[in-house]
Structure formats: C-alpha cells, structure tokens
C-alpha positions as a Python dict, from the first residue, in 0.01 Angstrom:
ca = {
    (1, 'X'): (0, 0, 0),
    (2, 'X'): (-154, -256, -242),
    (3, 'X'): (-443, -301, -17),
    (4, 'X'): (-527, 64, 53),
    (5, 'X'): (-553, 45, -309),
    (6, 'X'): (-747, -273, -323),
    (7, 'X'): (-949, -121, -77),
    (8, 'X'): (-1052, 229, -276),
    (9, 'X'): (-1103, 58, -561),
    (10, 'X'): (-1292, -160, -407),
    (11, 'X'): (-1544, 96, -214),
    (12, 'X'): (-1529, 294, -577),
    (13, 'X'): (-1727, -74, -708),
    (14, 'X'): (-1944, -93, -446),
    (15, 'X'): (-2027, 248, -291),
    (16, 'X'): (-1902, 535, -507),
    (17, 'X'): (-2042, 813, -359),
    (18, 'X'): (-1909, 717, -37),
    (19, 'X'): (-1587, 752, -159),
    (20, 'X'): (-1666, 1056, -354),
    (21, 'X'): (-1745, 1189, 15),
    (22, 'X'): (-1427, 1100, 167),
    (23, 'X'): (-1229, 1228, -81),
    (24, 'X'): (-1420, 1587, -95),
    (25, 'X'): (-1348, 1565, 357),
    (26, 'X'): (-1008, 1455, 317),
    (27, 'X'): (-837, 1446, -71),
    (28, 'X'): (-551, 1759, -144),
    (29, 'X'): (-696, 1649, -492),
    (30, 'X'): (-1050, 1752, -489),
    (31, 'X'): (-899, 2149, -419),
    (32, 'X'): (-713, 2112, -694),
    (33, 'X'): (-955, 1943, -933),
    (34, 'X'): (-1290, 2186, -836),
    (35, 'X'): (-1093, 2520, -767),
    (36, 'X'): (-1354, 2544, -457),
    (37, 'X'): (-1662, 2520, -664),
    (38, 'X'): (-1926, 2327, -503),
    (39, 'X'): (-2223, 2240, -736),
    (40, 'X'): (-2048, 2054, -1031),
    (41, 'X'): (-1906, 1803, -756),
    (42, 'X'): (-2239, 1824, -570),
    (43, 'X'): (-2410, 1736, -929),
    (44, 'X'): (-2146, 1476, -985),
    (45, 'X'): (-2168, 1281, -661),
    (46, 'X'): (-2576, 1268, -739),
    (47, 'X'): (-2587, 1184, -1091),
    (48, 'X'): (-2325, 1094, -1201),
    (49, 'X'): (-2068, 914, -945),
    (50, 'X'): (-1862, 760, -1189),
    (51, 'X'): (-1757, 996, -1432),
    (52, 'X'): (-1732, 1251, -1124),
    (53, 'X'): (-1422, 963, -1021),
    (54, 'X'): (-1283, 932, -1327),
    (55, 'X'): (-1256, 1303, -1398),
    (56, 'X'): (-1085, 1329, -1088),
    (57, 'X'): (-858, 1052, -1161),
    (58, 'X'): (-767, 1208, -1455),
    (59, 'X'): (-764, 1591, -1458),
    (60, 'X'): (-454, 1733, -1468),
    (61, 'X'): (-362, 2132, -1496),
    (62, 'X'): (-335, 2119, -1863),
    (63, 'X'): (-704, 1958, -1930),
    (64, 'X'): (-763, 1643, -2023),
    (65, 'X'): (-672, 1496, -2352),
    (66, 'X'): (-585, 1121, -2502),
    (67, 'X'): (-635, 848, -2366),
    (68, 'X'): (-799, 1020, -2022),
    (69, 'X'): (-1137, 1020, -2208),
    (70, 'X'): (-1163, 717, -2282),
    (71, 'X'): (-1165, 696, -1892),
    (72, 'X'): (-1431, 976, -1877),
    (73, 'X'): (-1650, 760, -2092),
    (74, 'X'): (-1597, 446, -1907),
    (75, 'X'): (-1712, 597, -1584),
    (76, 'X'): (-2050, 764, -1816),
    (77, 'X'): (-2144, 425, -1934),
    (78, 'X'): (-2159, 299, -1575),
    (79, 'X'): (-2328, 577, -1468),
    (80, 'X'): (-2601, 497, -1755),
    (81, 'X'): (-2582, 106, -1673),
    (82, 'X'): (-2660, 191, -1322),
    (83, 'X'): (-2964, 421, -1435),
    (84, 'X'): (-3076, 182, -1630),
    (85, 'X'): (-3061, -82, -1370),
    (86, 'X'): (-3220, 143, -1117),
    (87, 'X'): (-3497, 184, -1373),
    (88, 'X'): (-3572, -183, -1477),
    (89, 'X'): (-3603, -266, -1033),
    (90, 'X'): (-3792, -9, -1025),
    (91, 'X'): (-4013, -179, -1290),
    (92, 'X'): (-4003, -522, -1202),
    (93, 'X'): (-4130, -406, -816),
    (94, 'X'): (-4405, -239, -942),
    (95, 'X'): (-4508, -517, -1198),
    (96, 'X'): (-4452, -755, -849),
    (97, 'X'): (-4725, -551, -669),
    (98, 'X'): (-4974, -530, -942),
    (99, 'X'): (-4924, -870, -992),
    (100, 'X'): (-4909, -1099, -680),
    (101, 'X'): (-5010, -835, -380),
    (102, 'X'): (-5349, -801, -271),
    (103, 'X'): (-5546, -466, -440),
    (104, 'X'): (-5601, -199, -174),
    (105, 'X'): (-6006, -212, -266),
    (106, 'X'): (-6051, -559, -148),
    (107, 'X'): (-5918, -517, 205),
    (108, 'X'): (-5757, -898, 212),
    (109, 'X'): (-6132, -1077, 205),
    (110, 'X'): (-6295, -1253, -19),
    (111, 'X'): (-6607, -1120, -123),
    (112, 'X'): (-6755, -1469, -355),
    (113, 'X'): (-7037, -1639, -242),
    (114, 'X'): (-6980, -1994, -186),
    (115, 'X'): (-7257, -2232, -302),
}
C-alpha cells in the first residue's frame, strides 16, 4: 500500500490534472466532495489543479476548518508558482526568437553588398 501511495503522490507532483481525471472516472470521493456539480471541478482541474486536490483531500461533511486551510493554501501557492513559471517560459521563448532566430522579412539571405 505504501507504493500506491508513493505512486499518487507522485503523479499529484508531476501530472496533477491527470490525477484529478482519474479520480473524477473512478474516486467514491469526488461524489461526495462535488454533490454532482460539474463546473467548479471542471474550473478546478483547469486553473487551479492544486487547490482542486487539496480541497478534496480535505473536505469533510462539516466544512473545512483548522488546520485543512493551511492545506488549501499550500495547494494555491503552487497553483500561482506554476502560473508564474508558465509565464516567465513563456517570456524567455519569445525573448529567444526575437533574439537569436532569423526575422521573417529577411527570408534567411543576406542582403549586404560585399566589397
């Protein structure tokens, strides 16, 4: 059983809507958690993967209180570090193209005269 765990938590680092998937096809949980809604999950596996696992983690019928959100904001400040990584690759590719491809106007030839 340790490695099933090692193994979720381990697809939850790397690919967390994937497991967000699975557990919407085949978790008892997700029922229970979303009462059969479908676009806060469908928001949550989008935007917001992390904090959409967490809040399942740790809903419970009562609501969650305590310590749960500290887990709730965990899982929104990975969200916003992956943003923000998304964001600066984004950034760096297009500084990578202005910078060291050829411009689109040139065709690839040089145009200089040589003397």
């Amino acid at each position: 059983m340790i490695l099933l765990g090692c193994l979720i938590g381990l697809t939850a680092a790397v690919a967390p809507r994937v497991l967000l998937v699975l557990a919407w096809i085949f978790a008892d949980r997700w029922v229970l958690v979303w009462n059969g809604e479908i676009l806060m999950p469908l928001l949550g596996i989008i935007f917001l993967p992390y904090t959409t696992i967490m809040y399942i983690l740790v809903w419970s019928p009562d609501g969650i209180a305590g310590f749960a959100w500290m887990w709730l904001l965990l899982g929104f400040i990975l969200d916003l570090m992956h943003w923000g990584q998304v964001l600066t690759n984004r950034k760096a590719g297009t500084e990578y193209a202005q910078n060291y491809l050829p411009s689109s106007g040139t065709g690839g030839t040089d145009t200089t005269p040589e003397g």
